[in-house]
C-alpha positions in Angstrom: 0.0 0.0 0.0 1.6 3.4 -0.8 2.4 5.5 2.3 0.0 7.9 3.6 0.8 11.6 4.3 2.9 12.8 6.8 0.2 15.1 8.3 -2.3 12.6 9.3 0.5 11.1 11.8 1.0 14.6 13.7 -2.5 14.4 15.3 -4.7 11.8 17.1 -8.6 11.2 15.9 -10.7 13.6 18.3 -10.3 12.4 22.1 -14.0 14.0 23.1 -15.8 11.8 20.0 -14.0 9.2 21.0 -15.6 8.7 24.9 -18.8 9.5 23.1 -18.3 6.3 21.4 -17.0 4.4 24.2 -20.0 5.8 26.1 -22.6 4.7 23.7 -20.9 1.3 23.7 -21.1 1.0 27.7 -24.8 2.7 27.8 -23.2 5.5 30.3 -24.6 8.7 30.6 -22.7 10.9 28.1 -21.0 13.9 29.6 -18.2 13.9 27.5 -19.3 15.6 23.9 -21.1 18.7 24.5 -24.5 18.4 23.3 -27.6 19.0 25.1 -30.1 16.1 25.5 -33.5 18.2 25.0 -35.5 19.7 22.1 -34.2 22.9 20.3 -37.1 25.7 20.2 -40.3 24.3 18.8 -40.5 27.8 16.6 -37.5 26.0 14.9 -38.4 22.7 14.4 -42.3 24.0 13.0 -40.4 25.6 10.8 -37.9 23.0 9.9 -41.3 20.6 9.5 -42.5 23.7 6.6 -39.5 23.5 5.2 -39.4 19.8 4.6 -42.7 20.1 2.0 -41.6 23.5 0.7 -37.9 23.5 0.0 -35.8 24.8 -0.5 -33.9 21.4 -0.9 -31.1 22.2 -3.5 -27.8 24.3 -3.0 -28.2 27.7 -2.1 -25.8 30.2 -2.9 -22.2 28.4 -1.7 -21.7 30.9 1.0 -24.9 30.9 2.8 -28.7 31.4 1.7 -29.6 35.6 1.5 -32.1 35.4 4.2 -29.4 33.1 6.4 -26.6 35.9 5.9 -29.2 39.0 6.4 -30.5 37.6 9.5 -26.8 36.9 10.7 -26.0 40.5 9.8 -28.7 41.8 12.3 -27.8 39.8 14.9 -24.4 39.9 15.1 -24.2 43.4 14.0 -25.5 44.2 17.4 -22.7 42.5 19.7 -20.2 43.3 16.9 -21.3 47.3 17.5 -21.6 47.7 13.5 -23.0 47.6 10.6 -22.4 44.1 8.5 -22.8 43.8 4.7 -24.2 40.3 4.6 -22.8 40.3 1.0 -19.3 40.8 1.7 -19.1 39.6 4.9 -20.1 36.6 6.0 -19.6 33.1 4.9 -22.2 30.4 6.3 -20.2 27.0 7.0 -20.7 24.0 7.8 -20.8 23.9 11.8 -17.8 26.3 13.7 -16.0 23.5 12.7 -15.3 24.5 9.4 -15.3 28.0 10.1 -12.1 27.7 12.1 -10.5 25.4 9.2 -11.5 27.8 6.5 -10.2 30.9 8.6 -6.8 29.2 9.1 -6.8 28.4 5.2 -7.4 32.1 4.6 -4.8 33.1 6.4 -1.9 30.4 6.9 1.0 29.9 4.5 3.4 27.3 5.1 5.8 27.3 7.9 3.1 30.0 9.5 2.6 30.2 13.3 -0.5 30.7 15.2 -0.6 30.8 18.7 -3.3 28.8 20.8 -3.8 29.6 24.3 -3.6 25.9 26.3 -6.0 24.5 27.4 -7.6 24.3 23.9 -10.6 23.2 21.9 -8.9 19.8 20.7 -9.6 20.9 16.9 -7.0 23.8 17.0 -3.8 22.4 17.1 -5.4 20.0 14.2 -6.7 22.8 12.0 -3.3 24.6 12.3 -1.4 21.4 11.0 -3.9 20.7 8.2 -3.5 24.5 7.4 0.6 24.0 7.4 1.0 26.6 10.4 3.1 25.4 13.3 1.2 26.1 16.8 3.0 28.1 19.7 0.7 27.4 22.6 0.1 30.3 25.6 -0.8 28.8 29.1 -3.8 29.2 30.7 -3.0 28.4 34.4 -5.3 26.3 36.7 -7.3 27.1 38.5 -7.9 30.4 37.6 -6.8 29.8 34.0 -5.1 33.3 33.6 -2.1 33.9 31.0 1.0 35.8 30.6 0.2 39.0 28.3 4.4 39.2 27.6 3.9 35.4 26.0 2.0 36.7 23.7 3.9 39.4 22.9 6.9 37.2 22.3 5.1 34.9 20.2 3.8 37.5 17.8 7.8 38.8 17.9 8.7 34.9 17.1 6.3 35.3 13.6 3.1 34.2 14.7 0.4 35.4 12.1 -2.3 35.1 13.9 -3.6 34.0 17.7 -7.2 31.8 18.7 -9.5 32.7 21.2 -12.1 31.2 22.3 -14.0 33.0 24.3 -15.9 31.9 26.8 -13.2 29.2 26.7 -13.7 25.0 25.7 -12.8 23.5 28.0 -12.3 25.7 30.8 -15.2 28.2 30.8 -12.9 31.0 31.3 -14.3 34.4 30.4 -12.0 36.6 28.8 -12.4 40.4 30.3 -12.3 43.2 28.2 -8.7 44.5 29.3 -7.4 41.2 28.6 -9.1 41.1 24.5 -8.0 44.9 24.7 -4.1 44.0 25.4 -4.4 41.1 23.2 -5.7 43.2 20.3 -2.9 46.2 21.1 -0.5 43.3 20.4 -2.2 41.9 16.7 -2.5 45.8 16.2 0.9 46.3 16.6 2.5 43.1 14.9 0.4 43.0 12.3 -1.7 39.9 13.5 -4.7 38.6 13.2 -6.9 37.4 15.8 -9.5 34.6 15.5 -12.1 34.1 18.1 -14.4 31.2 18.8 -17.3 32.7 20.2 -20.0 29.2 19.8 -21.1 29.9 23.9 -21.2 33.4 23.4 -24.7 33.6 25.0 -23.4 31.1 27.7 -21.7 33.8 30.3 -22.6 33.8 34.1 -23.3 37.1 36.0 -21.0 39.1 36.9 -18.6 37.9 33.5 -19.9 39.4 30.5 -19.1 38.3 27.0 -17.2 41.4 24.9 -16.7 40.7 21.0 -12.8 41.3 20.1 -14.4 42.3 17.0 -16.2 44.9 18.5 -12.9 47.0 20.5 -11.6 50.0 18.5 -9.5 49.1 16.0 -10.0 45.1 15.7 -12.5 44.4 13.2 -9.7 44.5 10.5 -7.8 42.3 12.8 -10.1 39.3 14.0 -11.9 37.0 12.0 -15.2 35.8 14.2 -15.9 31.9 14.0 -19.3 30.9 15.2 -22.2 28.4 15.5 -25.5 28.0 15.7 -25.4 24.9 17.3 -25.1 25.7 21.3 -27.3 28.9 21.3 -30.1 26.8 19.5 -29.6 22.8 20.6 -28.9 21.9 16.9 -25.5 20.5 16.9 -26.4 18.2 14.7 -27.5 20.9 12.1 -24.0 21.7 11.6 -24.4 25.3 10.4 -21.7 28.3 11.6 -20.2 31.6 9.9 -17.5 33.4 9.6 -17.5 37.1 9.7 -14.6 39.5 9.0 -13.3 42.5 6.9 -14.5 41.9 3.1 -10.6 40.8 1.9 -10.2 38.6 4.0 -14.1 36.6 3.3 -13.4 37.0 -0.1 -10.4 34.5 0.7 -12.9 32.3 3.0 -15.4 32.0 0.4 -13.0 30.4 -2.0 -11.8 27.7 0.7 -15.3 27.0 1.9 -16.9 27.0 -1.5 -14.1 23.8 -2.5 -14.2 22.3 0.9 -17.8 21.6 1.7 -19.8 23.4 -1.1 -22.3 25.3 1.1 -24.2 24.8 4.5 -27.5 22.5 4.1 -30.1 24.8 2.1 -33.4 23.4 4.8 -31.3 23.6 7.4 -30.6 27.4 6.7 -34.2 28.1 5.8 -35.8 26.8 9.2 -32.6 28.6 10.8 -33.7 31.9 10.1 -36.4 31.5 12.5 -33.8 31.2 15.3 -32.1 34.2 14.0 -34.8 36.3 14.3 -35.7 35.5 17.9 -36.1 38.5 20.2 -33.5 39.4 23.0 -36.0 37.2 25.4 -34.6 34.2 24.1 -31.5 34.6 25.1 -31.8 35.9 28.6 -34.0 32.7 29.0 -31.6 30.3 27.5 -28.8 32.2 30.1 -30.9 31.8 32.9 -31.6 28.1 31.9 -27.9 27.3 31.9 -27.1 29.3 35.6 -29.5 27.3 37.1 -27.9 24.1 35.4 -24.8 25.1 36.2 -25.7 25.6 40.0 -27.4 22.7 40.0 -24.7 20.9 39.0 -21.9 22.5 41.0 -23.7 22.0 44.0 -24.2 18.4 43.6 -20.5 18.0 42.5 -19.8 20.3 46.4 -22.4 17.7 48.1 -20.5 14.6 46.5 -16.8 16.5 47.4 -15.6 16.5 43.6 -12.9 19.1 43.5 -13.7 21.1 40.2 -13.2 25.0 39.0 -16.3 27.4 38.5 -17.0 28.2 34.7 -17.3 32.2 33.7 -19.0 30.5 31.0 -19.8 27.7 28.1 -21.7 24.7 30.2 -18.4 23.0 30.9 -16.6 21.8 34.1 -13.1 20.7 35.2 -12.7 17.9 37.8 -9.1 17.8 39.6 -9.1 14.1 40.3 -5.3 13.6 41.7 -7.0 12.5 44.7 -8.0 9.5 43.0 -4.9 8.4 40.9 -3.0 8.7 44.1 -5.0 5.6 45.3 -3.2 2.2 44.6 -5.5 0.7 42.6 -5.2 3.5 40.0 -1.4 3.3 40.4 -0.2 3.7 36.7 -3.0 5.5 35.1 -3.3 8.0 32.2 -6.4 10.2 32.9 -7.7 8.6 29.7 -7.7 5.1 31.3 -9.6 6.7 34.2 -12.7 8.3 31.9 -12.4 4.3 30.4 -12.9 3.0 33.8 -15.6 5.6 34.5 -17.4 5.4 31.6 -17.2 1.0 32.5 -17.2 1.0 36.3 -19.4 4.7 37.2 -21.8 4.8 34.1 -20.6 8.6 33.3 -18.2 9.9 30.8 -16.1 11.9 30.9 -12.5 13.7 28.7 -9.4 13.6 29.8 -8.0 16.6 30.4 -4.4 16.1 28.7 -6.5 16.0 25.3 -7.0 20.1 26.2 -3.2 20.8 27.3 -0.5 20.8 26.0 1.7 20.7 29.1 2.1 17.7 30.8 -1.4 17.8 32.6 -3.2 14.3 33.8 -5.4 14.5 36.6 -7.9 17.3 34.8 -11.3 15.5 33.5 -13.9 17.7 31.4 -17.8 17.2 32.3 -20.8 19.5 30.9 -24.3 20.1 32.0 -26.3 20.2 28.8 -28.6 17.9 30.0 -32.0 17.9 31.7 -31.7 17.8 35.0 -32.8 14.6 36.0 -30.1 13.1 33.7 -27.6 15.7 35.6 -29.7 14.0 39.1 -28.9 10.2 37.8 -24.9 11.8 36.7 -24.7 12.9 40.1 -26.2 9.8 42.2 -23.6 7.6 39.9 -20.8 9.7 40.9 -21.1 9.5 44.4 -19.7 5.9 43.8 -16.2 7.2 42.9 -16.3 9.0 46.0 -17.1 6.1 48.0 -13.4 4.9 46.7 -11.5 7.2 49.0 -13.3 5.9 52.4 
């Protein structure tokens, strides 16, 4: 058999879809992959029923449906602070997914460096391989998960072209604050950079953190290219449908990769979409207040049980120290992947291992979320209790 490309041996398959398998396999209660296990708003899936009678069902126009991009305009004009020509733009992708990839496309030539601040979204280092960058990775220290503003500085000096932030942060749920996006943004200003942020849990940010758009400080919207999804803010992660917005040169690039990676986003999809789009400011002080009482749900059943674990800013995700565990002798020896194995086989819950976010040498992290009604978070919580039981 000929020998396969160098690339593909630089990264591993995704860790986080990986316990979703083993999950499914074991029939344990899936709080690895971060989807929510309830219903997306009924005004979306009426309209997704229309749709399936009355089209549209071929391609739309490769970078997103007209309606799609207007509606996006609107919407994110208003946290953006400006006004967005949906014609020059925007690109509609498939899922935040490939609006990362096609960003890093856009702007990554060869031998390129990008900085990713660590703990990351496992995709990043990936999508700056594929995209023939080299990643320099920032720290984000636990517990508080802050960073080193003179790294940054020094990476940009070392070449970097461009930096990722995701804000609120996978897989810590740190917030960023607006002096940190501000010094960050001095620097891309002042180098020459870009910045590109992942903002899918952008509507996901606990009182008193507030969500601030890089895109939206003086100065940065020629700088930063803004990755988004639908898929959190409207329980559709299955839908697979997210944007990219940016200065006009830099989409016109972006809608030459997207248009020969994936085509266009799903044309129904879209359509019924719009629906979401269009939802008044209501929705999404409801969906906030849904997830702070999810999340304080959780945490205090995680306090009651006597899980060590951080408090997320934001996003629906948790980090579990669990040192105290792999210091007991029968977990003498293990990776913190073998431990969310024998979770997922032994406790019924899974969980990721934390390592799959760092790229120091960090083991005795685990990732859970709370996307879930609450008496699957109730049944979580009752099977965890049994790893606690361990240390008596």
């Amino acid at each position: 058999m000929p020998k396969l490309s160098d690339r593909v041996n630089t990264f591993t398959d995704s860790v986080i879809r990986r316990m979703t398998r083993i999950s499914d396999e074991y029939g344990a209660i899936n709080l690895s992959q971060g989807f929510p296990d309830f219903d997306p708003p009924k005004a979306i899936l009426d309209a997704l029923a229309k749709t399936a009678y009355e089209g549209p069902h071929q391609y739309s126009i490769t970078f997103g449906a007209e309606n799609f991009r207007e509606a996006l305009a609107r919407k994110q004009g208003k946290a953006i602070g400006r006004e967005i020509n949906p014609e020059t733009e925007i690109v509609v992708t498939c899922g935040g997914t490939e609006a990362m990839m096609s960003a890093m496309m856009t702007i990554c030539n060869l031998g390129d460096k990008v900085m990713v601040f660590s703990p990351f979204y496992e995709n990043y280092g990936a999508d700056a391989i594929l995209s023939g960058a080299e990643p320099i990775y920032i720290p984000l220290v636990p517990p508080t998960y802050e960073f080193d503003i003179n790294l940054v500085e020094e990476g940009f000096k070392a070449g970097a072209k461009a930096i990722i932030v995701c804000n609120p942060s996978n897989p810590c749920g740190k917030v960023f604050t607006r002096e940190e996006l501000t010094a960050i943004g001095e620097l891309a200003v002042k180098y020459d950079g870009f910045v590109v942020t992942d903002e899918v849990y952008e509507h996901m940010v606990y009182a008193p953190n507030e969500h601030v758009c890089m895109a939206s400080l003086p100065g940065m919207y020629e700088h930063t290219i803004t990755c988004n999804s639908l898929s959190k803010t409207y329980s559709i992660t299955g839908w697979r449908l997210g944007y990219l917005i940016g200065p006009e040169e830099v989409i016109e690039g972006a809608k030459k990769v997207h248009d020969f990676l994936t085509v266009g986003a799903a044309a129904p999809l879209q359509e019924a979409a719009v629906v979401g789009l269009n939802f008044p400011e209501s929705y999404y002080e409801d969906l906030l207040a849904l997830y702070t009482k999810k999340r304080e749900h959780f945490l205090n059943g995680l306090d009651e049980i006597g899980l060590k674990h951080n408090v997320p800013q934001g996003t629906y995700f948790v980090m579990i120290d669990i040192q105290e565990f792999l210091d007991l002798p029968q977990f003498a020896g293990y990776t913190d992947l073998e431990f969310c194995e024998w979770m997922i086989k032994n406790i019924g819950v899974a969980a990721v291992p934390g390592s799959s976010f760092f790229r120091e040498d960090v083991n005795n992290l685990i990732r859970l979320h709370f996307a879930r009604e609450e008496k699957t978070i109730d049944e979580a919580l009752s099977r965890l209790k049994k790893m606690k039981e361990l240390l008596k």
